[in-house]
N, C-alpha and C positions, 0 to 999 in steps of 0.2 A: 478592596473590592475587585479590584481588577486582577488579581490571585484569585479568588474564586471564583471569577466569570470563566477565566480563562479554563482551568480544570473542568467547570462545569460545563464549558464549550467543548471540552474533548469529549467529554464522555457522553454529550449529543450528539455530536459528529459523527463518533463511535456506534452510537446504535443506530444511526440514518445511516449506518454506511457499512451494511451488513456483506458486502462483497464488491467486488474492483467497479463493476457498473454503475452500484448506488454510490462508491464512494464519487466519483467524480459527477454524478447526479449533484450530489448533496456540495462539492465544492463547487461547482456552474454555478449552484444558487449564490454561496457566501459570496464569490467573487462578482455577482450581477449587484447586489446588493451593499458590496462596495464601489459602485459605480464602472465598474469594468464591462469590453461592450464583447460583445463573441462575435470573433473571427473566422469566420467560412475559408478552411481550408483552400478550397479548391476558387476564393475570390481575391479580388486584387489588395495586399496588405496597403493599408493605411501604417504608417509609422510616425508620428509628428513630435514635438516636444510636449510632455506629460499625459500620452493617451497611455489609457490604461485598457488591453484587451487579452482573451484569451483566447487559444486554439485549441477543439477536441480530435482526439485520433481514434476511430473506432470506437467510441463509446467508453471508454475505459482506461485513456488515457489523457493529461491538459497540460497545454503549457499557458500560464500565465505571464503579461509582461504590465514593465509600468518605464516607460520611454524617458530616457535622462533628455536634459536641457542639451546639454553635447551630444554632439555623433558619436555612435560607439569606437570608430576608429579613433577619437580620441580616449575615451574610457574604457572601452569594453565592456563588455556581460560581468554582472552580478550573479550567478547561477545557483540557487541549493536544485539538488533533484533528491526523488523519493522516488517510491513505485507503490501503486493502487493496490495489489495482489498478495492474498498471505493463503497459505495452505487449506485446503479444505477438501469437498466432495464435489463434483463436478454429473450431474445427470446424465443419463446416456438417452439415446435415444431407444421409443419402447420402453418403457420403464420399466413398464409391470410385470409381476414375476409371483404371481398367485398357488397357494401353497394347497395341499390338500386339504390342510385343516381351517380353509376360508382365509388364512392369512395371506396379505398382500405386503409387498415388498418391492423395494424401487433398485434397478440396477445402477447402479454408480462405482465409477472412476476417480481414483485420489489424483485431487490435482498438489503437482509439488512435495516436499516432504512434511507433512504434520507428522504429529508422535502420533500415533492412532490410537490407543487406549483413552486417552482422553476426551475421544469422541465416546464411548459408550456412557448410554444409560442417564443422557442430556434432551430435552426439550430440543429438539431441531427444528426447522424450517427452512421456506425456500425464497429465494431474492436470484434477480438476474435480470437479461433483458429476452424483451421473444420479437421477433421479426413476424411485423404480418403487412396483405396485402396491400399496397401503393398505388402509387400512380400506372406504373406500367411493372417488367415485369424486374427492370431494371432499379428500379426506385422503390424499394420496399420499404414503408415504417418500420422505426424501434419502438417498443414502448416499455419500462421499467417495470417489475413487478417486484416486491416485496410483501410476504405475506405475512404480519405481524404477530399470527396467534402459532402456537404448536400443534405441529402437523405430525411428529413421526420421533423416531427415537430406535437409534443403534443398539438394542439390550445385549447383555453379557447374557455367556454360559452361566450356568449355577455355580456354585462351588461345587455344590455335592456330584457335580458330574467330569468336574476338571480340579481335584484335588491339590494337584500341584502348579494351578495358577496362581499362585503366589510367589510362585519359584521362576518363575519365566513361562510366558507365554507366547508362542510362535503366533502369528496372525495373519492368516489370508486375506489380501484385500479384496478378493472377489467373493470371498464366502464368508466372513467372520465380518464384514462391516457395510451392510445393507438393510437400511433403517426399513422401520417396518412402520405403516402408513392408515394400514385399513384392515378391517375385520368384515369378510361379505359372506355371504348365502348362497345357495346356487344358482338363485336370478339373478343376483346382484350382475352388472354391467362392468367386467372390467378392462376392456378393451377402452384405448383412450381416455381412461379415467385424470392421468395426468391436464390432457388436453381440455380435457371439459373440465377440469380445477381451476385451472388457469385462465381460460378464456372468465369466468363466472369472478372469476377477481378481477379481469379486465375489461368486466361488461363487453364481451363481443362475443362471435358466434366463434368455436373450435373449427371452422374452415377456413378461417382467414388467417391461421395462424400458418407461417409456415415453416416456421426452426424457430430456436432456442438458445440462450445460454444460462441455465440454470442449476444454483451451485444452494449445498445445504451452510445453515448456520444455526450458531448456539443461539438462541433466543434471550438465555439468561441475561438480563440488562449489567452493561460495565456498573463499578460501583468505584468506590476507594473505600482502605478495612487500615486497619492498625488503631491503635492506640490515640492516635495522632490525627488518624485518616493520614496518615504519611504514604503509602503503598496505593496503586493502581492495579484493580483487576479487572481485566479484559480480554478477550477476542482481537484480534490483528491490531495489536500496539504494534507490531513488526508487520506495515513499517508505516499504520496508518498515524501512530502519533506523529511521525517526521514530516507528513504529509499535514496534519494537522496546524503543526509548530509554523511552516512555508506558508502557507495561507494565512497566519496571523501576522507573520514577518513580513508578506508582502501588500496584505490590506490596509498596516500601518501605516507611520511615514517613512517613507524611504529620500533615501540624496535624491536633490535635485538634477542633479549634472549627470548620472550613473542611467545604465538601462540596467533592470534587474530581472529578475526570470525566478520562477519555480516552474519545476518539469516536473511533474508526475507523471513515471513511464509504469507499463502493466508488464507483467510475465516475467518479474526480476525470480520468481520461485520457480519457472524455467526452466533460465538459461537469457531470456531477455532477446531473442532470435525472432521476433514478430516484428510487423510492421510498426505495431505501438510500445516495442519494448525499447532499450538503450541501448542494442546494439545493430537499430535503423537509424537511415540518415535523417529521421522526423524533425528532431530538432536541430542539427543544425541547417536544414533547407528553410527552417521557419529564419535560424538568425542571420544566413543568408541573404533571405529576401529583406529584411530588414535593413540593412546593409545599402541595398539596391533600392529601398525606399529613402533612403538617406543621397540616392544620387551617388553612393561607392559602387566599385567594380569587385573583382576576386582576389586583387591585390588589397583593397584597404579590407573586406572580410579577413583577411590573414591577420591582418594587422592587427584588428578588434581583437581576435582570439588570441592573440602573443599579449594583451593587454589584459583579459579574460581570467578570471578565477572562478574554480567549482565545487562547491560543496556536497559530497555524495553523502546526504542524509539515510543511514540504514542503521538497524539496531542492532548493541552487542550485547557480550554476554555478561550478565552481572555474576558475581563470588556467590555460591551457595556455599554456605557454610557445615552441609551437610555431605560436601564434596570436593573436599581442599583438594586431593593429587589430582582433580583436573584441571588446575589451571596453576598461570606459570606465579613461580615463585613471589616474582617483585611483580607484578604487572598483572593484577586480578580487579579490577573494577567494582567499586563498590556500589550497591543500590541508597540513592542522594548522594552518590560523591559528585555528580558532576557528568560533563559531558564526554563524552571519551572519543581522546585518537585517537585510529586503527591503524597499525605497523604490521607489516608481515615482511621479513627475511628475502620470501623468495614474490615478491611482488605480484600477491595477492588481494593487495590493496593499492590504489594509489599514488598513498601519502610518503612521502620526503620528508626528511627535516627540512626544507624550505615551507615546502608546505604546512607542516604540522605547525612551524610557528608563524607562520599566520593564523592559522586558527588562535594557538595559545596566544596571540598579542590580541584580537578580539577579545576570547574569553578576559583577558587583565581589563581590559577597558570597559566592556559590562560588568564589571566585577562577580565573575562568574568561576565557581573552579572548575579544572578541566584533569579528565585521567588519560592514561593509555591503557587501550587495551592488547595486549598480546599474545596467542595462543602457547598454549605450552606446545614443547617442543617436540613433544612425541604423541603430540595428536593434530591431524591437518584438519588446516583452515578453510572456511568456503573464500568465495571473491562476492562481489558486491555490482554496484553501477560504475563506479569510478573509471576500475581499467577496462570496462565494456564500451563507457564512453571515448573514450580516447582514445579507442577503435576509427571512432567517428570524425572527433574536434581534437586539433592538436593542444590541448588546452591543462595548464595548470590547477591540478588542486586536492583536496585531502577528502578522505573516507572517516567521519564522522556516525555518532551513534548514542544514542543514550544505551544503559544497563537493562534488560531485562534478566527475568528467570524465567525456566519454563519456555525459551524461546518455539514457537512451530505448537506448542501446544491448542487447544480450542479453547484457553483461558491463560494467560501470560500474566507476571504481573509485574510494573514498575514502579517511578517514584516521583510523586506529585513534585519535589522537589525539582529534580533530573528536567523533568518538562517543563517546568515554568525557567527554568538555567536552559534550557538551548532555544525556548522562544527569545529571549535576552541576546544571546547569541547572535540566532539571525537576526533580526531587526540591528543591530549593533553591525553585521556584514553588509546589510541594504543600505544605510544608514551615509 
């Protein structure tokens, strides 16, 4: 039963969390709900033995903690991190872009790298948060928007007019991938039409709005498909399952004596260079203060963090079998083999053999198997959170990852197995 909840908890999570804003919307609630209290940044931390609280950054990014019995300077941080953010369409401002033939069309910006074909000719819609008027001019409200039903759709050329798009097709992102929205008249009103959508989903008046961050999504609901139902198909499993997996790992029970941490940072598709991404000092000032609620100074913070291990929760890339010479020989990851550590040559990851076998002695004691993953050798590798964080925290630890295919797509797919083996994982790291 608790194999079913769990998968059935991803792929709820998954569709409440149609972009970086909802996703950490949709964790505030899991984590309020396991009795965790939110922590006001900018207010004085409480730290005690077994408070459980969380911090947001920007709307879009959380670190949750659960306070060990010991001071960290004698334990240390427990750490997995993820990040909120996977590839998509990003609104511009002015949207609208009204054609002669009454078609209306919305201007947008690719955030990140998605495969872009695989946005055409999809049910889309829109989710994000919109800033409207406040207390003063300083204080403005958020409010989340998510619009549930299908609003627009990216269409393909015809065939019969691009004969050899089967052969390769070159793709402008300012002209070949601008969903189309509306069909109007000559009265029809399309100034503002964005703004007045919006407002009319957030019951208020379009003057009180006064910016935006709104991003398109696939509407098609996650599912699992195989034979088996062995296989996940979804929309940002990179890197919302990892993000998923931490929140179950950290809801559970965790050690007593241990402080533990999930970080979910935004803008790891990037570069991670924001004030909410992992290569700001966010969290280590939260574990910092932490620290300094415990009555340490900057000397026992050191301390904690020489004691500190981090798990960079991001996803690799699974063996397609319909593409062996891309990946390397011995070290191709299987979709349900397992969790995978990430190695790279020239330290694009992390991970050390010290590190990797901590993970792999985890994995032996959840009795979970674990692969490596490796790039082949004539194709580069991206980097992750790991060594962005260690930019920040002088801190120990390994770059982890379940298998996908299809990674950056606007439908990815993994393996029901793979996730319920790295929930096991963490909770066995917290533990």
């Amino acid at each position: 039963m608790e194999t079913t909840n769990n998968i059935h908890n991803l792929l709820t999570f998954l569709s409440n969390s149609p972009c970086n804003f909802l996703a950490i919307h949709t964790a505030k609630a899991l984590l309020s709900d396991a009795g965790f209290r939110e922590q006001k940044i900018g207010e004085k931390l409480r730290a005690t033995a077994g408070d459980k609280f969380f911090v947001t950054k920007n709307d879009s990014a959380i670190f949750a903690f659960v306070i060990g019995s010991k001071p960290v300077k004698e334990t240390g941080f427990r750490i997995i991190a993820a990040h909120s953010d996977s590839p998509c369409f990003r609104i511009k401002p002015h949207a609208e872009i009204k054609s002669a033939d009454g078609i209306v069309r919305l201007n947008t910006e690719v955030y990140g790298g998605p495969i872009l074909y695989t946005w055409f000719d999809r049910p889309l819609s829109i989710a994000g948060r919109v800033i409207v008027k406040g207390e003063d001019e300083l204080r403005p409200r958020t409010m989340t928007l998510h619009i549930k039903r299908p609003l627009m759709q990216i269409s393909h050329l015809a065939i019969h007019f691009n004969r050899a798009v089967n052969e390769g097709n070159c793709l402008s992102k300012q002209k070949d991938m601008l969903p189309i929205i509306a069909h109007v008249n000559s009265t029809f009103e399309t100034d503002n039409m964005l703004l007045k959508l919006v407002a009319h989903e957030l019951q208020i008046h379009p003057t009180d709005i006064l910016d935006f961050d709104l991003l398109l999504y696939d509407t098609t609901e996650p599912c699992t498909f195989g034979l088996n139902n062995e296989f996940i198909s979804a929309g940002r499993l990179d890197d919302l399952s990892m993000v998923h997996a931490a929140l179950v790992a950290i809801t559970g029970n965790v050690g007593p004596e241990h402080t533990c941490v999930a970080a979910i940072f935004d803008n790891e598709e990037t570069g991670s260079g924001t004030k909410q991404g992992a290569g700001s000092p966010v969290l280590a000032n939260i574990m910092q203060r932490i620290v300094s609620a415990q009555d340490g100074d900057y000397d026992d913070f050191c301390v904690a963090v020489s004691k500190s291990f981090l798990v960079s929760a991001d996803n690799a890339h699974a063996y397609h079998p319909n593409y062996n010479e891309k990946y390397d020989p011995t070290n191709h990851p299987a979709l349900g083999g397992g969790p995978c550590i990430k190695i790279n040559a020239n330290c694009k990851y992390m991970t050390d053999a010290h590190s990797a076998a901590v993970f792999k002695s985890l994995c032996a004691t959840a009795d979970v198997p674990v692969q490596y993953f490796v790039n082949h050798s004539d194709v580069a590798g991206g980097s992750t959170l790991g060594n962005i964080l260690t930019g920040q925290i002088d801190i120990e630890g390994v770059d982890v990852g379940n298998p996908l295919l299809a990674m950056h797509s606007a439908r990815e797919t993994g393996s029901v197995s793979d996730h319920l083996n790295m929930i096991k994982v963490f909770t066995q790291f917290f533990l």
